[in-house]
Backbone as JSON, one array per atom type, in Angstrom:
{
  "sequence": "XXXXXXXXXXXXXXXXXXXXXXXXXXXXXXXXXXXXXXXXXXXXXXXXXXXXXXXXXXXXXXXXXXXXXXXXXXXXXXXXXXXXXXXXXXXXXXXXXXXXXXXXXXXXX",
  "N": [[0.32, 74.59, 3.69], [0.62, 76.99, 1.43], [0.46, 77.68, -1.88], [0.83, 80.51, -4.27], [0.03, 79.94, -7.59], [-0.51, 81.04, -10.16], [-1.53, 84.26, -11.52], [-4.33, 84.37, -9.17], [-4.67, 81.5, -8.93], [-4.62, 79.49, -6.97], [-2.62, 76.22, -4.9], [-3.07, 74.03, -2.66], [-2.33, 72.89, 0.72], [-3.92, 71.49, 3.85], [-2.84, 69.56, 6.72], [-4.78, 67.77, 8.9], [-4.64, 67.17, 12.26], [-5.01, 65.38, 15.5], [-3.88, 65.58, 18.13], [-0.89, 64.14, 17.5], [-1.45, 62.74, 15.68], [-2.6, 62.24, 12.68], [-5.8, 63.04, 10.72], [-7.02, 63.55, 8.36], [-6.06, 64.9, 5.73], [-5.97, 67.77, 3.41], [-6.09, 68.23, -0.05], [-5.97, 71.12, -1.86], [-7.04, 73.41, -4.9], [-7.43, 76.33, -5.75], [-9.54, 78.58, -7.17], [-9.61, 82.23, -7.83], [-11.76, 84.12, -7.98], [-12.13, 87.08, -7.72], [-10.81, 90.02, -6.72], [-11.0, 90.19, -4.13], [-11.43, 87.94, -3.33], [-8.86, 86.46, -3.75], [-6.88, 88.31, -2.49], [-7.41, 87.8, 0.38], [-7.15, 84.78, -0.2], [-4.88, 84.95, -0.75], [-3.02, 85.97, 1.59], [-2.76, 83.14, 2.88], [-3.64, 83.33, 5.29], [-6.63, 82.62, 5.93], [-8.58, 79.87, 6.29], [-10.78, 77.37, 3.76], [-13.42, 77.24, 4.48], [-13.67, 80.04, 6.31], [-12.92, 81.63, 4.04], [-15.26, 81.75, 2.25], [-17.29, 82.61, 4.15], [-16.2, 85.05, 4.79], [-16.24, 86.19, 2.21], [-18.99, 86.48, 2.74], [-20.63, 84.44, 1.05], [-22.49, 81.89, 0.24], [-21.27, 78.78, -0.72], [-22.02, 76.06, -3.73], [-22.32, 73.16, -3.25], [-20.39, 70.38, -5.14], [-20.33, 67.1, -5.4], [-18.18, 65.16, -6.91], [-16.01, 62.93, -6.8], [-15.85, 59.77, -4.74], [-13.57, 57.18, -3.12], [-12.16, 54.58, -1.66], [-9.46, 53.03, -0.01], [-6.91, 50.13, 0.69], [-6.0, 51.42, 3.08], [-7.18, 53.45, 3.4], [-9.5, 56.65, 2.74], [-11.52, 58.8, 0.46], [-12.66, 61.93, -0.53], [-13.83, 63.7, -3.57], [-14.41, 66.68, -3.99], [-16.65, 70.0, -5.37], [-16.15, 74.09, -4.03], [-18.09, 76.44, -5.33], [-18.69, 79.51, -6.01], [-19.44, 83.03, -6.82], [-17.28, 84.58, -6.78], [-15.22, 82.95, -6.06], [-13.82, 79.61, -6.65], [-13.41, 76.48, -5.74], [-11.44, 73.4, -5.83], [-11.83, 70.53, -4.35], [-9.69, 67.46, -2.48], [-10.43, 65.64, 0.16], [-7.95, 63.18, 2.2], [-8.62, 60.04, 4.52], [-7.83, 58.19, 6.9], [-9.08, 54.75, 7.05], [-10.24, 53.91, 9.68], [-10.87, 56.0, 10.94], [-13.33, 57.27, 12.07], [-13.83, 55.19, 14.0], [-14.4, 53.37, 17.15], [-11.32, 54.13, 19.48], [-9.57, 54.72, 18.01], [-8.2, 57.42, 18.46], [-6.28, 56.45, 20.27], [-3.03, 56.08, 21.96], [-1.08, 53.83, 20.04], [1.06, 52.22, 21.68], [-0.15, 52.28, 24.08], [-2.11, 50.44, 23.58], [-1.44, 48.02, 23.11]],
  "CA": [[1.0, 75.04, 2.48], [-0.6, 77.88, 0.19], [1.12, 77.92, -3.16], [0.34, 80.85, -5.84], [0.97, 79.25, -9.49], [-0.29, 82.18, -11.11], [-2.86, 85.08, -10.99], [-5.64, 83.92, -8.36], [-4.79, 80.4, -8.62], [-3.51, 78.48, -5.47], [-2.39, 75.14, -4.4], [-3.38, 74.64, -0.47], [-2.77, 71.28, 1.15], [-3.62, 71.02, 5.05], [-3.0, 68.72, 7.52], [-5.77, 68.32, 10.47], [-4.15, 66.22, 13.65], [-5.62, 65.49, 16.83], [-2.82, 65.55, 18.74], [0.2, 63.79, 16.51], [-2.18, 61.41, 14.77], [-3.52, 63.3, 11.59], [-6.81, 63.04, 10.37], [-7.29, 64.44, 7.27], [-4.99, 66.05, 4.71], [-6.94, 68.2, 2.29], [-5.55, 69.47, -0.46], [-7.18, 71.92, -2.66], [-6.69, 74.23, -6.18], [-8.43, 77.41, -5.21], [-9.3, 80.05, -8.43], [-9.98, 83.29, -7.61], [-12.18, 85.4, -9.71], [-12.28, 88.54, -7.58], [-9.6, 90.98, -6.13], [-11.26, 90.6, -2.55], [-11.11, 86.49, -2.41], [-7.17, 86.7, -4.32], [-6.4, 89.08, -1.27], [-7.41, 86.43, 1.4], [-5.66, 83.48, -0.15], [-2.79, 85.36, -0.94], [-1.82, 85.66, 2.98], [-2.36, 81.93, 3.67], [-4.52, 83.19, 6.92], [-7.81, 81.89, 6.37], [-9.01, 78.71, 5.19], [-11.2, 77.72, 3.25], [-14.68, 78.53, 4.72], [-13.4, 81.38, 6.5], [-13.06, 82.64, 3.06], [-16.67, 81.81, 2.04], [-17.8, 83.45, 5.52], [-15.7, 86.59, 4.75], [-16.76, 86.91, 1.31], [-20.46, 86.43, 2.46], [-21.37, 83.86, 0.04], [-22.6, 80.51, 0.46], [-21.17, 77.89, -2.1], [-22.41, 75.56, -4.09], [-21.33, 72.11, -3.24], [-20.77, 69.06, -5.92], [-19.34, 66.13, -5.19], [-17.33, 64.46, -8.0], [-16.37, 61.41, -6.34], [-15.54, 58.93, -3.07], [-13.03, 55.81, -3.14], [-11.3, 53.77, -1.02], [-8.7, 52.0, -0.65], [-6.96, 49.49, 1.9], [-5.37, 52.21, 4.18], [-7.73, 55.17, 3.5], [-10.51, 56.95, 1.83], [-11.49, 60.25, 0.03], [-14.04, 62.59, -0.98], [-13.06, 65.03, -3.83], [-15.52, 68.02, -4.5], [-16.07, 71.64, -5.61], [-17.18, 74.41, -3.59], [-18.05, 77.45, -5.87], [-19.14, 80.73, -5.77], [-19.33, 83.88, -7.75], [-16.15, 85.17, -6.65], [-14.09, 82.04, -5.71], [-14.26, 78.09, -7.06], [-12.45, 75.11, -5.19], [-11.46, 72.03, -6.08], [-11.06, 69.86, -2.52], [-9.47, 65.92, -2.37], [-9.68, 64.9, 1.15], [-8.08, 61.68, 2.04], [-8.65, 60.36, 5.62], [-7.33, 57.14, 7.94], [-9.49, 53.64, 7.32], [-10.78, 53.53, 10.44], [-11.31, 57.7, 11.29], [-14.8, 57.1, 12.99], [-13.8, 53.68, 14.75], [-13.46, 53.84, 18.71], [-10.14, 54.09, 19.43], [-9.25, 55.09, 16.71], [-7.12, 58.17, 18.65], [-5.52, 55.59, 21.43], [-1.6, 55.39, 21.3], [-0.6, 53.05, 19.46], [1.48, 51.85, 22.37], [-1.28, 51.74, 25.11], [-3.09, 49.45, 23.08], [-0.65, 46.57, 23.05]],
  "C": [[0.01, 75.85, 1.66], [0.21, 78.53, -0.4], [0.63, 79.06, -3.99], [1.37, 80.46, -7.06], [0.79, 80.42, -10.06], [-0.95, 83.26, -10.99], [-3.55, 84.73, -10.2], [-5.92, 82.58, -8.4], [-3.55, 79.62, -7.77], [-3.57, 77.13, -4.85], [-2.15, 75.51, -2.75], [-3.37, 72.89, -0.88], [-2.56, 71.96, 3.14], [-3.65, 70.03, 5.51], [-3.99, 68.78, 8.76], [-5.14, 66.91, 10.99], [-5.03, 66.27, 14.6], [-4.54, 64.93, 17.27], [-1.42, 65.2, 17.59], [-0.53, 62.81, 15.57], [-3.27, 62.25, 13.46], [-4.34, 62.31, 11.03], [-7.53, 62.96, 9.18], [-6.07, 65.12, 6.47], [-5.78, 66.14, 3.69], [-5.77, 69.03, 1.46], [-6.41, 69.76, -1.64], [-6.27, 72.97, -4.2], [-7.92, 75.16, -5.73], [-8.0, 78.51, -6.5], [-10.12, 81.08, -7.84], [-10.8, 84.18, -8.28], [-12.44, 86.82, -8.99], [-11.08, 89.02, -6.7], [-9.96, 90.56, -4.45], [-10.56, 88.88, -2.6], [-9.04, 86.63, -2.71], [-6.3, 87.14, -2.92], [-6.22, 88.36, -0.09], [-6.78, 85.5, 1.28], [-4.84, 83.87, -0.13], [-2.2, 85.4, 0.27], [-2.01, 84.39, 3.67], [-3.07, 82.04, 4.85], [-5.85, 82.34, 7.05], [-8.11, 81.14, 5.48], [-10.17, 78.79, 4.65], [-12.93, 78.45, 3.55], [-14.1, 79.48, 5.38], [-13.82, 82.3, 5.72], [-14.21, 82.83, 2.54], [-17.51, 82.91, 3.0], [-17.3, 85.18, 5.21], [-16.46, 87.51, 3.96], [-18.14, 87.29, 1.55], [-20.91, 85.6, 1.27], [-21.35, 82.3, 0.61], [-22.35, 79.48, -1.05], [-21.59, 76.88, -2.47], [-21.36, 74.12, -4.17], [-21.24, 71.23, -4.39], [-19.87, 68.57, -5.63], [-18.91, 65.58, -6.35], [-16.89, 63.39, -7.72], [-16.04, 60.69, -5.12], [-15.23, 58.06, -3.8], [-12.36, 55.64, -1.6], [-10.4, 52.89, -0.96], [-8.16, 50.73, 0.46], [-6.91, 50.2, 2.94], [-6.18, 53.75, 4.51], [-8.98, 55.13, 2.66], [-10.78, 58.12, 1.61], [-12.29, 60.78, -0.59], [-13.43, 63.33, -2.25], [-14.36, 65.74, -4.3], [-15.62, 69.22, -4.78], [-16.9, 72.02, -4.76], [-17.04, 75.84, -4.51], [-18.7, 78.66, -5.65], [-19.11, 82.2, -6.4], [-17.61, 84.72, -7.8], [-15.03, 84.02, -6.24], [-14.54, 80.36, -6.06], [-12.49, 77.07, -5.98], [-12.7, 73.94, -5.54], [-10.88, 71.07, -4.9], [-10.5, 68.53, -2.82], [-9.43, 65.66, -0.73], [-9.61, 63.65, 1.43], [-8.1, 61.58, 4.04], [-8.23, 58.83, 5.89], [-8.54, 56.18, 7.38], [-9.41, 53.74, 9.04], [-10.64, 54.89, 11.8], [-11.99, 57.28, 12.19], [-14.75, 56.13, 14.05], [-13.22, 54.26, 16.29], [-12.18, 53.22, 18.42], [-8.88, 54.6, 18.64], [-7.53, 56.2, 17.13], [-5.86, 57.35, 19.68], [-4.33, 55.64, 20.79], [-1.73, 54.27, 20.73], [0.4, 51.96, 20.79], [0.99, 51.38, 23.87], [-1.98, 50.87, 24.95], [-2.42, 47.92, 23.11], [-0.51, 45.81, 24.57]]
}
């Protein structure tokens, strides 16, 4: 999904799967401050480093914070840059990293 709300600011949520079992869902608030990055989000093609890579700029990470909860857990952070700022949340599976982790659900029983 890559929303524009208004001038150079866009709501992005993806999903990352490995196979049908998703991973990750990030979603992000992406401000634009130059005509070139605006141009890139605006067709939804490339995420978000891509767009870092395109612009040529390396951004400046900060994390803001990590929880957990029973079923999950989540990073949220900015990555900024002279021409483009993000605000990321990703939340991911309780037990991502754990073998097995991708096994059906139905092989396992």
């Amino acid at each position: 999904k890559n929303v524009g709300i208004r001038g150079g600011l866009y709501e992005r949520e993806v999903v990352i799967a490995v196979g049908s079992k998703p991973c990750c869902v990030a979603r992000s608030i992406v401000i634009c401050l130059s005509p070139a990055a605006n141009r890139l989000i605006e067709t939804g093609t490339v995420g978000i480093g891509q767009l870092f890579y395109t612009l040529e700029e390396l951004p400046k990470f900060s994390l803001i914070s990590v929880a957990k909860s029973d079923d999950s857990f989540c990073r949220v952070y900015t990555l900024a840059s002279p021409q483009v700022v993000c605000h990321i949340e990703e939340t991911m599976p309780i037990g991502l990293f754990e073998p097995g982790f991708l096994d059906d659900d139905a092989s396992s029983s």
